[in-house]
N, C-alpha and C positions, 0 to 999 in steps of 0.2 A: 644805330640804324633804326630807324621808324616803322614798325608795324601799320601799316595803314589800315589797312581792313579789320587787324585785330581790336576787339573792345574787352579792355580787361574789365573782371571782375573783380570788385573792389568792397573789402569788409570793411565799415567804420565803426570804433567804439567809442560813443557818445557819452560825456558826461552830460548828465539831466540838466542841469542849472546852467553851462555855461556852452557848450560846443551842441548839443540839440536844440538849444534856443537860438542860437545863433544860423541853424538851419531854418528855424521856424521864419527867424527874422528875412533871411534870405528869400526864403520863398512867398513871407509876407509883401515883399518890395517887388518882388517880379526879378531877381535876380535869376539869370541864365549860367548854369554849370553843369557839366556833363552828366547823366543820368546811371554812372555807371557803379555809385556808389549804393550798398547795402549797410546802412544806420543800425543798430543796435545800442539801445540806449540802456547806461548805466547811472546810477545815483551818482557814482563817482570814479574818475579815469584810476583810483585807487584801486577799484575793486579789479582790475584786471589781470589776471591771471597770466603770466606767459605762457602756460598750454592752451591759451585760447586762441591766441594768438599764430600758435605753430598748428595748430587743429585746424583754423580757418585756412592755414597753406596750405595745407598736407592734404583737406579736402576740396579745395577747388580755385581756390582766392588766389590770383594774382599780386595782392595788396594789401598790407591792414593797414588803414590809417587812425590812428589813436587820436581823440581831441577830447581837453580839459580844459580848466580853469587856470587860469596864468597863474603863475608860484606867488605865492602871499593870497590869493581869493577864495582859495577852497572851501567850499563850503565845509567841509571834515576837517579845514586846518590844516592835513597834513598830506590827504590823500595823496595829491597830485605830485610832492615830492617823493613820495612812495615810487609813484609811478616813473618819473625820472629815476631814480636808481634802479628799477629793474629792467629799464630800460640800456642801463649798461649788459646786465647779465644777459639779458637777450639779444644783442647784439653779436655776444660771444659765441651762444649760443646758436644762431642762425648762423655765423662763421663758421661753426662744428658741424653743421649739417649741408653745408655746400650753400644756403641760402642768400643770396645778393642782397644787404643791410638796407639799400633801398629799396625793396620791395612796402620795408616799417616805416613809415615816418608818425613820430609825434606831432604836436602843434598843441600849442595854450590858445585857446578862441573864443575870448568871450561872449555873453550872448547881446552885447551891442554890436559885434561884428561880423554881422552878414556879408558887408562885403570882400572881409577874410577872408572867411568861409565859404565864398563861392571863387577867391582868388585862389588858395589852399584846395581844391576838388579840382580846379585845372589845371594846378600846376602837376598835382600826383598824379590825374588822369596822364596826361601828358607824357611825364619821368615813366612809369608805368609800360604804357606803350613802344616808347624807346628800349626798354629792356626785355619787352616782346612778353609770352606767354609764360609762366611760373615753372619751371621744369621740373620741378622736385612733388606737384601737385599727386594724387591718387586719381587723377579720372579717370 
């Protein structure tokens, strides 16, 4: 069921080199995607913590969407597979807390691809809204 009037709020954690440039790129072209995303930009989708992750729920966020560098680009070599396996445990995770696994999505986005990255913010705006407001939130 669709939320219409609802606008989620949406955390992204940005890797610097590949998924924030790929914002840059997007918004250098004039690409159009929904406004509903809050960027937070890290060196690398490695450095992510899964309590940041459940902190962005838990405090207001509808959404976190993760973006890195494709597996083999990393700028750190290994970050980004970091981030895929904890990316299992937090799944589990968010399972053990009542949390719907979609509210996370990953994505590898490089920074030639802006038009990803404005494909990937509508499609999650979208799934998002479909699954209506975060119930598990603190507001």
């Amino acid at each position: 069921m669709m939320h219409e009037s609802f606008e989620p709020k949406i955390v992204g954690f940005f890797c610097k080199w590949c998924t924030s440039a790929a914002a840059d790129l997007a918004g250098v072209s004039r690409l159009q995607y929904p406004p509903n995303v809050v960027p937070i930009r890290l060196m690398c989708s490695g450095g992510i913590d899964p309590s940041y992750i459940l902190s962005a729920l838990k405090k207001g966020a509808d959404g976190v969407l993760i973006g890195g560098c494709h597996i083999g680009d990393c700028h750190y070599q290994s970050g980004n597979r970091q981030t895929q396996k904890r990316m299992i445990i937090l799944r589990k995770m968010l399972e053990e807390f009542g949390i719907d696994n979609r509210r996370v999505r990953l994505e590898w986005i490089s920074a030639a691809e802006g038009i990803k990255f404005s494909k990937v913010i509508d499609e999650f705006v979208k799934q998002i809204k479909e699954l209506g407001p975060n119930p598990t939130t603190d507001k």
